[in-house]
N, C-alpha and C positions, 0 to 999 in steps of 0.2 A: 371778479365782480366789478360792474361798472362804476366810477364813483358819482357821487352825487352831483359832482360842478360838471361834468360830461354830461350829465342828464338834464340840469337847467339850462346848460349852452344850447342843447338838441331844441328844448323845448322853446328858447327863446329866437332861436334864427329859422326854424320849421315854419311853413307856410301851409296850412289842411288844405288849402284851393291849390295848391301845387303837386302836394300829394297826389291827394284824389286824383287831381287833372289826369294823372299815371296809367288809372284804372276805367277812369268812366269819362265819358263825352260831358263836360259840363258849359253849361248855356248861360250868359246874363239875364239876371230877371232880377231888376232894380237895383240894390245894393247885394243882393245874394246873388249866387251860380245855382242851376238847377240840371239835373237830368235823370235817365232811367237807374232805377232801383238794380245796383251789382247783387244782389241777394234772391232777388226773384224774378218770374218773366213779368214783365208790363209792358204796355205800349204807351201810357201816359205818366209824364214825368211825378214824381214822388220823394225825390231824394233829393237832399236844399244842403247846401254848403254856405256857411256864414263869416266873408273873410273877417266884419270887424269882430265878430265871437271868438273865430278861429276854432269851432265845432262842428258838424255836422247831425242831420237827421235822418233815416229812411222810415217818412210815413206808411209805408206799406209795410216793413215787419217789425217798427217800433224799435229798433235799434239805432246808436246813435252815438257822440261823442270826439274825441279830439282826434289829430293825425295819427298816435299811438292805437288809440283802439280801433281805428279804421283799418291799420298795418294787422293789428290781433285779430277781427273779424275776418279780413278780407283774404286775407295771406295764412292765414291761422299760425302767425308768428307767435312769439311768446314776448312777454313784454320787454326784456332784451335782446330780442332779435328785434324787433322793433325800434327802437333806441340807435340798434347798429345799423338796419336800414338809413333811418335818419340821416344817421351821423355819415354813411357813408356820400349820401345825395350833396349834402350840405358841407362836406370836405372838411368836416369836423374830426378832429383826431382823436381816438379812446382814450381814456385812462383805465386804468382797470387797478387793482387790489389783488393782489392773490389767491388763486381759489383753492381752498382745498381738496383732499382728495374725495370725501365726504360728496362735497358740491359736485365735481367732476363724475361720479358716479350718479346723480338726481339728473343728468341728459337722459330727455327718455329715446326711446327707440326711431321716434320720426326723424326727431335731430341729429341721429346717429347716420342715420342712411344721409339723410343730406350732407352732412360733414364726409361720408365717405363718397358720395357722388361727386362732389366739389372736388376734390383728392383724385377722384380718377379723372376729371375733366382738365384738370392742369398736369398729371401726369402724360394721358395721351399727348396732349398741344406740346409739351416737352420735347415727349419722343419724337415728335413730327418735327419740330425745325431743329432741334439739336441733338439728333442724335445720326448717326450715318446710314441705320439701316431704314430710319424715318425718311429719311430725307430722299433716299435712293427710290425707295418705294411709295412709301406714305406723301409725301410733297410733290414729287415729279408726276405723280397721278392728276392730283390738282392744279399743277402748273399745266399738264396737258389740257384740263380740261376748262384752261382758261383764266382759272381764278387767282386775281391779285392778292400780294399779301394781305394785305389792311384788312378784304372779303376775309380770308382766312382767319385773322386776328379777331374780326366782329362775330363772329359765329363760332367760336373758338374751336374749331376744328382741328383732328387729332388722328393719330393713328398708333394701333395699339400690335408691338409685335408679334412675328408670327414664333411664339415660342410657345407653349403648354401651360407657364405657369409664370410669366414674368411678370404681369402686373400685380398679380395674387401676391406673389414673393417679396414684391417692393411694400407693397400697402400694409401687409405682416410685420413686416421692418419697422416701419414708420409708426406701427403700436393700432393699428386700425382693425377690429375684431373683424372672423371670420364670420361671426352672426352675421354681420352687418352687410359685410361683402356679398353674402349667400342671399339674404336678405333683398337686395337693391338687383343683384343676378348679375352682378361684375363678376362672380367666381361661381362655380359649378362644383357642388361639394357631392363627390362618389363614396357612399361607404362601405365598407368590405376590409378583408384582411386583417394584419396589424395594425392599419393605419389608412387613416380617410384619403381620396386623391381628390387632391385642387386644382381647375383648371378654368384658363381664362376664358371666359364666352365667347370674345369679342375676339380671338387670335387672330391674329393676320388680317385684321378690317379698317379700313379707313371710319373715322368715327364723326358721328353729328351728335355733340350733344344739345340732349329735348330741354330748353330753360321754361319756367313757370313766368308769366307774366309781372313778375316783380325780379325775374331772373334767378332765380334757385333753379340749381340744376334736377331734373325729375328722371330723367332717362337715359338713354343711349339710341341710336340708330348706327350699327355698322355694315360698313358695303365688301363684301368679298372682292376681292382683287388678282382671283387665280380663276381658272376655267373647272374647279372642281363639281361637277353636274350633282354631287350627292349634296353639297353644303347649297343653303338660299342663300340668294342674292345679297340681299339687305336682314338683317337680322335687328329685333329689337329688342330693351329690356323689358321682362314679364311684366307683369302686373304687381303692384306691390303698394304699401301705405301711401306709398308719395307716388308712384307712376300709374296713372288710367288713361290707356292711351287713348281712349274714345271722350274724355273730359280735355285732350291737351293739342293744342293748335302747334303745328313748328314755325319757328320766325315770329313768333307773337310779343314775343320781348321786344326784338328787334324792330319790330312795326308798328309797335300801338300808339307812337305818337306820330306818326308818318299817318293813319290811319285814320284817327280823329281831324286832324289837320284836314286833311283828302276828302273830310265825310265818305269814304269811300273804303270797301277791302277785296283787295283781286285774290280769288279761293284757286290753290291750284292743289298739283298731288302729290309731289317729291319733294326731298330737300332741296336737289338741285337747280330746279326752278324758283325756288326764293333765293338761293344765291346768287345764280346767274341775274335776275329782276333786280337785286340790289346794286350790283357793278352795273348793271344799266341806268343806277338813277334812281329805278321805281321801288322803292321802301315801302308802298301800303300793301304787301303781299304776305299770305302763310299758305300752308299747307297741313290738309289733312295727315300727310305722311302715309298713305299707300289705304288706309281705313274708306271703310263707305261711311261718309258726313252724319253726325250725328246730332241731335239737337242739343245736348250739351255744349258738341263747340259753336255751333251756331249760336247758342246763348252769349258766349265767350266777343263773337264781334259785334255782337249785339250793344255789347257795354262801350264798345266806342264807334259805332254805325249804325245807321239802316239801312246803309247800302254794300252790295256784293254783287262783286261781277267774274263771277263761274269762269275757267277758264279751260278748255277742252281741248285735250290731244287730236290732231287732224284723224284718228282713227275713228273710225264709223261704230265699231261695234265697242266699243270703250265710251263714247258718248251715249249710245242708250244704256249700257250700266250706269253710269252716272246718274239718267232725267230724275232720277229718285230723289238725287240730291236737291232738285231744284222745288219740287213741290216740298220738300222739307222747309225748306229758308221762305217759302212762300208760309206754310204751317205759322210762323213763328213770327211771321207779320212785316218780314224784313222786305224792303223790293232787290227784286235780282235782274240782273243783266248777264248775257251770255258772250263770249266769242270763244269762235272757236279756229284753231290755226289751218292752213292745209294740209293735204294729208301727208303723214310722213313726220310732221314736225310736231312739235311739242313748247310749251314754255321756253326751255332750256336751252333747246338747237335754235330756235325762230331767236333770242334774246344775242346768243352768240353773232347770230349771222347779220345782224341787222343793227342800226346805229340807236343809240338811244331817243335820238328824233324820232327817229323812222318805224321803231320800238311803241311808242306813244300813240304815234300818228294812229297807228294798224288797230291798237287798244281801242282810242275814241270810233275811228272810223267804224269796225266791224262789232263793235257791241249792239246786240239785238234784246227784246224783250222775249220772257219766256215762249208767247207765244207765235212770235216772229221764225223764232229760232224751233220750236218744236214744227213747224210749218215748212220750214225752211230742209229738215232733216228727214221729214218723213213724207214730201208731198210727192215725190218722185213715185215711190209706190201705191198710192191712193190713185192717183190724178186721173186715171179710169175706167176705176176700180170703186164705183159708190157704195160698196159694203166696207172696203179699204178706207176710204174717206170719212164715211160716218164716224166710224173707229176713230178714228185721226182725229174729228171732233168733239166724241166724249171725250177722250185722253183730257183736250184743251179741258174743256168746262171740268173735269175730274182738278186738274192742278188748280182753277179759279177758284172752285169749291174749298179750298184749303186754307185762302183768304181767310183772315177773319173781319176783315175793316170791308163793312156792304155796300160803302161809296165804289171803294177799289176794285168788288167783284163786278158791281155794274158796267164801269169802263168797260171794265176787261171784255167782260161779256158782248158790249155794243163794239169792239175791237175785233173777235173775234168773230162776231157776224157780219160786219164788213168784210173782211177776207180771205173770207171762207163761204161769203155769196149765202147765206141763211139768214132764216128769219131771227130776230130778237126774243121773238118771245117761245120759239121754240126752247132756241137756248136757257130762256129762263127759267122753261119747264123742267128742260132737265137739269138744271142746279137745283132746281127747290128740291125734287126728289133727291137728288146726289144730298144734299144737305139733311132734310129728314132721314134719308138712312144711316146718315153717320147719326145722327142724332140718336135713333133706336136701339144703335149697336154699342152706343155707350150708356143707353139707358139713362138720357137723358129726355123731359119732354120738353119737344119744341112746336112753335107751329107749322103749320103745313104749309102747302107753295102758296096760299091767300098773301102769305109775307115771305117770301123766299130771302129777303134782305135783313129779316130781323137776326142781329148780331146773336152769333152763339153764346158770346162770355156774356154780351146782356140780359141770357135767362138764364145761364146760373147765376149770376151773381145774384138774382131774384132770392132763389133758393138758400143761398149761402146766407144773405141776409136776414132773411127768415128764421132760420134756422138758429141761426147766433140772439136774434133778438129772443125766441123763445126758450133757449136756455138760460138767456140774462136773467129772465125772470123769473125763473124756478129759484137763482141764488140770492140769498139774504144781503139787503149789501150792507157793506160796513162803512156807517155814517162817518163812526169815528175815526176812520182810516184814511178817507176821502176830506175830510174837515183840515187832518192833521199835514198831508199833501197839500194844500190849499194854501197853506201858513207856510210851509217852508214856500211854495210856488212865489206868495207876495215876497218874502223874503229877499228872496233872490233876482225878481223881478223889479221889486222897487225898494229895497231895505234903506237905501240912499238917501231918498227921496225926504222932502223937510214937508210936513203936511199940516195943515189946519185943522184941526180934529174938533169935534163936538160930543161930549159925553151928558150921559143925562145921569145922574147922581138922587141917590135916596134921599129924601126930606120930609118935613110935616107940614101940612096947610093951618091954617091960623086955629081952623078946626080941630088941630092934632089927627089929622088923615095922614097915610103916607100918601106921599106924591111923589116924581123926579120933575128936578130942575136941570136947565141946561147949561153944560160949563163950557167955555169956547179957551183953546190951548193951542201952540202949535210944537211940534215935536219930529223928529225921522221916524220913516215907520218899522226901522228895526227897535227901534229903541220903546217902542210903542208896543209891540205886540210881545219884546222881552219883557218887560215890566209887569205887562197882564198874564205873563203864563208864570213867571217867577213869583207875583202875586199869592197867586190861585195854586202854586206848587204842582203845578200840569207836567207830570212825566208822559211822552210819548208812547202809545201803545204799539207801531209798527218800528219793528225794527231798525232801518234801513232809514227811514224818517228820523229818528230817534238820535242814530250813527250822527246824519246829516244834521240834523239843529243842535246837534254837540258843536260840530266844526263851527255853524255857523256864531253859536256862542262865543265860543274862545276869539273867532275874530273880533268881534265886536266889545270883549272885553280887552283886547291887548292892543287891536286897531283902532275899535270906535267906528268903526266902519266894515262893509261887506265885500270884501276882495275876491271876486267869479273867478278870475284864472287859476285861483289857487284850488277852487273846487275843479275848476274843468281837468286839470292837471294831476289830481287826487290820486295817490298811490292806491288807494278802495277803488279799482274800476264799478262797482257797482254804486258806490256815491259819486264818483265821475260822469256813471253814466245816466245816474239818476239826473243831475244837475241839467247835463246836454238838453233830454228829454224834453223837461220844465223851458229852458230856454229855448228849443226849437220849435217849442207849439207854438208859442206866438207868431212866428215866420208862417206856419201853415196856408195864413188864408192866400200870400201871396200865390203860389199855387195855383190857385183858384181863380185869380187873376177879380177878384171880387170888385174894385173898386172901377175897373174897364165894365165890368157889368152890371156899372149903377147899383151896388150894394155895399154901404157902407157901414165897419163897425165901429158903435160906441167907445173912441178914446179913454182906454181904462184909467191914466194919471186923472181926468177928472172926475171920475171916482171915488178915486181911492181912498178917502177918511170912511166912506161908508162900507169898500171893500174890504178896509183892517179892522173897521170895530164889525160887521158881521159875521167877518170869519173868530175873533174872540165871541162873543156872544154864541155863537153858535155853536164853538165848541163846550164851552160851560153847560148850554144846553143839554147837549147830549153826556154830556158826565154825570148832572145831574138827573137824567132819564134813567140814565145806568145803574146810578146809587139807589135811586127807589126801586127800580126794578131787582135789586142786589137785596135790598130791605125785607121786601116784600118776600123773595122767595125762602129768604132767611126764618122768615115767619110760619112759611106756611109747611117748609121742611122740618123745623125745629118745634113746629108747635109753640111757639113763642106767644105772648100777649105782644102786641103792639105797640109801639113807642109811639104815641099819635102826635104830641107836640114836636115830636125829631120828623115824624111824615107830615105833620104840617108846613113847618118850617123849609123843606124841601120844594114845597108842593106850591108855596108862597113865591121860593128865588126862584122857581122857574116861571110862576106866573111875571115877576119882574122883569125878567127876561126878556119875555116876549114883548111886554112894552117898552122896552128897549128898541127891541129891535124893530117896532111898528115905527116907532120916533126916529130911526135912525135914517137921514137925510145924507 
């Protein structure tokens, strides 16, 4: 187990804007970093990193909080994996406690595969430089095919013998279950006989292992290295808790910050092509790894681009299997750039043969836009052939249509009637239609080509919103629940804070009438709104609230004050992440970029005496709402006579109440 002073050093040398920076494209916007939501697909930013907070927020699924739960969201680590991430960035050394065998047995199943992936991934690189038969076969492979060691070393690259059960045999030794091996598809468990047979997948393959964008190993890729016609070429690990080959980019570890940097990511199709682009220098490259693209990974470089530039084997008929890919990345609102090499070459050969200048140069020089490039590939058989050609121009307008941003299809549209000698508005006729038929066949309503440019996601969102608002309203809300969030929100937001307070106090006019007089105080306003709930003996009705104004009590009785790191920090992820929340909404309007568009909001510190004494008053109100209405059914279930002086008296302190809070300035 990790010890605690491990966990406070993580915590205090971690930087969340450095984190993150890991996983997502982040942008300055004033004192916070801003960019697209790693949770869901957007096009406009949502997600606010707060280096002086040191928290985060994603307004779009309402999740939130410190580096730790960003590693536990994002990575779905566990909170000590988390910790050891950290700790590993930060060149912090563990300490650990002893675990016992109890704890050692509570690793669940995903951890187990990962621990055994890691295991095979240092085994292979093992056998590869240090062993003879690696070295002979496994290494001289890679040495022929160019790649330096260090390449080798970055991608840790490996090869696994060609023996039936060697790796199996080792990883057994080493105390690594065969669940787990079976499991991840490093061993091939045959049953029959006396006794199960175990054998290695990977026998005799040079190996890539697939890392997760935080670098967890998730797979394998092995390449056969004998001329046997019955075995594939490249062989990879199945499907499994931790491997989805169609969710996992290769070289994504390795690029994501080359990537972000570049605003840029070159999509190519083998592993060999990201290695070889890397000994050339060029680091913003990955590979689907032999898969037709799928919008899961394109979500993937989504998080640290908009931009991707396709990169095509000089084959002719391997490029139109590909164009799929490209109206995909268009789908997903990304812009794409194409080159493609000549024929014969590939990433890998053209990267060898060519100097990393010259490597570059070819990149900028021959990158074309979708429709350059789709024009480019298929005009030769069109060209006089007007049934051929027309073809050739729905194609175009079919990938424009996929846009979703209706500035970008117009371009495109007036682009592609320029060079292709047609009219514009033909064109436009047939996207409205391309557009309402997709619209039908998802059963969605949209309008007709009168607006061919009205945004897709802006009529559902129509709908969604709709939809959400009149559910709102079917449910009862809960005053008290909403009052009591209020009071921890001021808490935390201004507990510090030293305020001049106005109370208005019960009295009698010279008539002997009640009246209230006004009493002027100044006070913090934690110390203010404890004093009125300890008063009044106000236990919390939500939970989670309840947790949280425990915590914030105890500071304030043992500090005197309200210390946020120690909430953002909170071993309760759920009071952690409740705090982040409350603190990130303030941040929201920046977003919004509000005060650039002449709208400015009311400075709540000058406020605040009337936002602490209405949030007490207010809650009293409603307790006292409660109690009568408690009274009342008490009466009328039990048959009871009526206590009228105890429901007068109620019915009084709420009327006080309210002029309270009419006076409250």
């Amino acid at each position: 187990m990790i010890t605690q002073e491990t966990i406070d050093k993580v915590f205090e040398v971690s930087r969340v804007e450095e984190v993150i920076g890991e996983f997502v494209q982040l942008k300055k916007s004033g004192s916070n970093f801003k960019g697209l939501s790693p949770f869901t697909d957007e096009k406009t930013p949502s997600f606010m990193v707060s280096p002086v907070k040191q928290i985060w927020k994603d307004f779009s699924t309402g999740k939130g909080g410190n580096a730790i739960s960003f590693l536990m969201e994002h990575e779905h680590y566990s909170y000590p994996e988390a910790i050891r991430w950290l700790a590993k960035k930060y060149n912090i050394e563990i300490e650990e406690t002893e675990q016992s065998d109890e704890q050692k047995k509570q690793l669940n199943e995903r951890e187990s595969m990962f621990l055994v992936s890691k295991f095979a991934k240092d085994y292979f690189h093992d056998i590869l430089l240090n062993s003879q038969m690696g070295r002979a076969i496994g290494l001289s492979y890679f040495k022929e095919r160019g790649f330096r060691e260090e390449v080798i070393e970055k991608f840790d690259l490996g090869y696994c013998k060609d023996e039936w059960d060697g790796f199996t045999k080792e990883a057994l030794k080493k105390g690594y279950d065969i669940k787990y091996l079976k499991a991840t598809g490093l061993t091939i468990v045959k049953e029959g006989g006396t006794e199960d047979k175990k054998f290695d997948r990977f026998k005799g393959r040079i190996m890539f292992p697939i890392h997760s964008m935080s670098g967890r190993i998730l797979g394998f890729g092995g390449r056969i290295l004998t001329n046997d016609k019955k075995a594939a070429k490249y062989l990879n690990s199945p499907e499994s808790e931790i491997y989805h080959k169609s969710k996992i980019l290769y070289g994504l570890y390795q690029a994501k910050k080359e990537i972000a940097k570049q605003d840029n990511c070159f999509l190519v199709e083998g592993y060999t092509d990201v290695i070889s682009f890397h000994q050339s220098g060029i680091e913003n490259v990955v590979a689907s790894s032999g898969t037709a693209l799928t919008p899961d990974q394109i979500r993937l470089i989504n998080r640290l681009t908009t931009n991707i530039t396709v990169l095509f084997d000089g084959d002719a008929a391997g490029i139109r299997a590909s164009l799929r890919g490209i109206d995909l990345i268009l789908e997903q609102g990304l812009n794409v750039k194409v080159v493609s090499f000549p024929d014969g070459e590939d990433p890998d050969s053209f990267a060898k043969k060519h100097s990393s200048a010259d490597l570059k140069k070819y990149l900028e020089e021959k990158k074309q836009d979708f429709i350059e490039f789709k024009i480019s590939l298929l005009i030769e058989d069109a060209k006089n052939d007007p049934v051929k050609k027309a073809g050739l121009i729905r194609d175009i307008v079919t990938s424009i249509s996929k846009i979703p941003d209706g500035i970008q299809r117009e371009v495109y549209v007036q682009e592609c009637a320029r060079m292709m000698e047609v009219s514009e508005q033909v064109l436009f006729d047939e996207l409205a239609q391309l557009i309402n038929k997709g619209a039908r066949s998802s059963g969605t309503n949209r309008p007709t080509s009168s607006s061919p440019e009205l945004s897709e996601r802006g009529q559902q969102s129509f709908g969604v919103v709709k939809g959400k608002a009149s559910g709102r309203a079917q449910q009862k809300i809960d005053q008290l629940s909403i009052l009591e969030k209020e009071i921890i929100r001021i808490l935390l937001l201004y507990g510090n804070e030293l305020v001049d307070f106005v109370n208005w106090v019960n009295a009698v006019d010279k008539f002997g009438r009640p009246v209230l007089e006004k009493e002027e105080y100044q006070n913090t306003v934690s110390n203010e709104l404890y004093l009125n709930l300890q008063e009044d003996e106000i236990e919390f009705s939500n939970d989670l609230f309840r947790l949280t104004y425990y915590e914030l009590s105890n500071q304030l009785n043992q500090k005197e004050k309200i210390v946020i790191d120690e909430l953002i920090m909170h071993e309760n992820t759920d009071i952690s992440s409740l705090v982040t929340n409350i603190l990130m909404d303030e941040e929201k309007y920046t977003l919004s970029d509000w005060e650039r568009k002449e709208v400015f909001v009311t400075e709540t510190k000058k406020i605040l005496p009337k936002l602490v004494t209405d949030a007490i008053l207010n809650l009293r109100r409603v307790l006292i709402e409660k109690k009568i209405q408690g009274i009342m059914k008490e009466i009328q279930e039990e048959g009871l006579s009526p206590d009228l002086e105890e429901i007068n008296n109620y019915f009084e302190l709420k009327r006080l109440l309210f002029d309270k809070l009419n006076r409250v300035v």
